[in-house]
N, C-alpha and C positions, 0 to 999 in steps of 0.2 A: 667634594673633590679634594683631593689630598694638595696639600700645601707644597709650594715647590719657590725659593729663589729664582730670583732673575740670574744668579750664576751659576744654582745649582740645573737650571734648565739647560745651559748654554754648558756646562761640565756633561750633563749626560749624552750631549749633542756630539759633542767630542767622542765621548767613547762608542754612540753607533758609528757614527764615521771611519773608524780608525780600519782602515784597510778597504774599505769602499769607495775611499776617493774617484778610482778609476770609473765607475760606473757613472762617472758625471760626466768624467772628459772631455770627449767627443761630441757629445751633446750640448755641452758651454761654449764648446768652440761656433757650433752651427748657429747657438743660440745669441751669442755675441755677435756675429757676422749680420746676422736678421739685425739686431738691433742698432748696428752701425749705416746696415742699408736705411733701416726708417728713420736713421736720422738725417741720412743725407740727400737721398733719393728726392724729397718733395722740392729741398733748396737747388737740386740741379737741373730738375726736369722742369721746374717754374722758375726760373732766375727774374721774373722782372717786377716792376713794381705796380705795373697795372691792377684793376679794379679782378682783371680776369684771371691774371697769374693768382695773386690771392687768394682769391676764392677756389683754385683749383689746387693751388697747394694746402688747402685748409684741409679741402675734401680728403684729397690722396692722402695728409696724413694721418688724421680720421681713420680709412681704410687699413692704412699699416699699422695703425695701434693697433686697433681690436686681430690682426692677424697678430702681433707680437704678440698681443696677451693670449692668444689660442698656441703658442708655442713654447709662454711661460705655464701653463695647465701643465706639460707635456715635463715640465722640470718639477711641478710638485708631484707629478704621478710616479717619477722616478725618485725620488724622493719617499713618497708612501711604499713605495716598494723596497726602497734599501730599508726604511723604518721599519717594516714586517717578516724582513727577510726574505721578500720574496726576487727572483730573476727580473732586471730591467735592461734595456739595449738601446740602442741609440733611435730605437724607432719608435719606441715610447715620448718621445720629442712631440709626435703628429697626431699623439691619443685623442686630443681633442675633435681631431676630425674625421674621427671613425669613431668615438663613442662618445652618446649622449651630447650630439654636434650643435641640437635646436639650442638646448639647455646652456652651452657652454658659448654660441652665438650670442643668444641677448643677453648676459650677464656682460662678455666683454666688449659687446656693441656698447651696452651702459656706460660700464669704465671708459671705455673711446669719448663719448660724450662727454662725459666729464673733466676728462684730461685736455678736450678740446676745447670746452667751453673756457676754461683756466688759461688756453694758450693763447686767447683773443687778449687778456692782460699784456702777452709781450707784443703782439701784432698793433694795441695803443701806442706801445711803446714807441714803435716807427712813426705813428703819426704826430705824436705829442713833439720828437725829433723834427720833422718836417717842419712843424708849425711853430716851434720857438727855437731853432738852431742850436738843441746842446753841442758843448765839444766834446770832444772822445773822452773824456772823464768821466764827466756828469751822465753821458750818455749809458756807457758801461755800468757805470756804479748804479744807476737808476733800472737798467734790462735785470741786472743780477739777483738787486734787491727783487724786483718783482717775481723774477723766476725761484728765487726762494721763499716768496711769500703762494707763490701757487703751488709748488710742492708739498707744503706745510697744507694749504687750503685739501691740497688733492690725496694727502694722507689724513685726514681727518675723516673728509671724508667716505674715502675705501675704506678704511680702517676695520669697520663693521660690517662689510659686506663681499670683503672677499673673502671671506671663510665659505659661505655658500659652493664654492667651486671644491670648498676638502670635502661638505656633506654630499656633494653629486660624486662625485670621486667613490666616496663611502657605499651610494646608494644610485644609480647609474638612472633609475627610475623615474630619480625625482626632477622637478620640472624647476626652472629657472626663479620663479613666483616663490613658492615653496621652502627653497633652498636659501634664498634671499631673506624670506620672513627667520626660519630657521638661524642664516647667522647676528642676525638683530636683535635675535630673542638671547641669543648664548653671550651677544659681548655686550649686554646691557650692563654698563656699570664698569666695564674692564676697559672702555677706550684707553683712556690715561695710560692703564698698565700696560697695555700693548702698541700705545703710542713710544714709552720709554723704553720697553724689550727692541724697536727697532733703531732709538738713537743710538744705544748700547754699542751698536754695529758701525757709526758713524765713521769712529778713527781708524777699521778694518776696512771701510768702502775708500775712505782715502788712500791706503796704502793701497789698496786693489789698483785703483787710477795709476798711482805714483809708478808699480810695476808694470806700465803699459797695457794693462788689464788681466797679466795673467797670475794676476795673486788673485784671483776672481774665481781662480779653479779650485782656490782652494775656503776662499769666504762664502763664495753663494752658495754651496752646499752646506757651511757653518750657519748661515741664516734661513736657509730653507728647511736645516731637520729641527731649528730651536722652531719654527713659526710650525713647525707640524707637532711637536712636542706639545706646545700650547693649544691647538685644536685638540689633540687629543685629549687633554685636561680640562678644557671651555666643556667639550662634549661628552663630557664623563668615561672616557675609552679609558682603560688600564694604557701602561707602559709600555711597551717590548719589554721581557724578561730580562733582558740584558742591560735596559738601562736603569730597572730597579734592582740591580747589584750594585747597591750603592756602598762604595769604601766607607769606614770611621771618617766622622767631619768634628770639629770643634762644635759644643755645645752653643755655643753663639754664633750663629750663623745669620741673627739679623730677622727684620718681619718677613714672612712668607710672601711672596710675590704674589700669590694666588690667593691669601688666605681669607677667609669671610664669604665667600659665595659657592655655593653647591651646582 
């Protein structure tokens, strides 16, 4: 596999972009709205502290994840479509659930679990509160710390296994088992690198926040065509023609991001 920076990926990413932005738009907007509902939705509809709110808010948002993530599918398929040049519309948003739905079901039923199992860390949190009265310092500082230790947990883990959703995307055929084994076998060895390709993004996801989210229109398609860039390179795919029109670069450009693994 050809050798590529961690900038010179995030540069080529830049230039499919450049007049495509629009083909996100409308789609981030819907797709943000979803994600604002699953955030709020469990905390309004279960407000209490009982044994049964709980558990019904775990469930519901359980449910919401794995529907977000059949919605995030629907942002890389647009995404593989601006990367090939092919026609995408805002209704590529719901791909997921008109093609290859079994497949794309248990992969993100998985990721739900996962992200669920990681959330009973802050759900301790309340209790551990209850049972030795922090004050609102220690309380916060101690929720944050843990939510960014399961963040961290919950990228480590995806890490390897959401590529499975580019090779079904690739291959409509392929079965969730399959496609799973498939990204495990390709990022064997690349965790790290593609742990660091997504800190990369860190101070850009900030300023997305800082603009009320809508510098988001213009970052999450910057993250979404580097993280397709790099599937295509894990899986040995050529370019787009247009992103191997690479300008003159300085001979020292640093070690290959990619380089040593075929």
């Amino acid at each position: 596999m050809n050798g590529h920076s961690t900038s010179e990926l995030k540069r080529l990413s830049r230039s499919l972009l450049l007049g495509r932005y629009n083909s996100y738009t409308l789609p981030l907007i819907l797709f943000f709205l979803a994600d604002v509902a699953s955030s709020f939705l469990p905390v309004t509809l279960f407000q209490g502290s009982s044994t049964s709110d709980v558990i019904f808010r775990f469930v519901f948002s359980f449910i919401l994840s794995a529907f977000f993530g059949m919605l995030g599918i629907g942002v890389i398929r647009i995404t593989r479509c601006v990367c090939k040049g092919e026609p995408s519309s805002v209704r590529d948003l719901g791909y997921a659930f008109k093609n290859s739905t079994d497949a794309f079901i248990k992969i993100q039923l998985l990721f739900a679990a996962i992200r669920s199992a990681l959330s009973l860390l802050t759900i301790a949190i309340s209790s551990i509160d209850s049972t030795y009265q922090l004050d609102t310092l220690e309380y916060f500082a101690v929720l944050y710390a843990v939510t960014i230790v399961a963040y961290f947990l919950n990228m480590l883990i995806t890490i390897r296994l959401v590529w499975s959703v580019y090779y079904i995307l690739d291959d409509p055929q392929l079965g969730a088992p399959e496609a799973l084994k498939m990204s495990l076998t390709v990022t064997k060895g690349r965790t790290l690198k593609l742990i660091w390709i997504k800190i990369t993004f860190v101070g850009m996801y900030i300023l997305g926040v800082a603009s009320f989210m809508t510098g988001f229109l213009y970052v999450r398609p910057y993250m979404e065509m580097t993280y397709m860039l790099c599937y295509l390179l894990m899986s040995g795919q050529p370019l787009p023609d247009f992103a191997n029109e690479q300008p003159e670069k300085p001979e020292n450009t640093g070690p290959s991001y990619w380089a040593g693994r075929n």
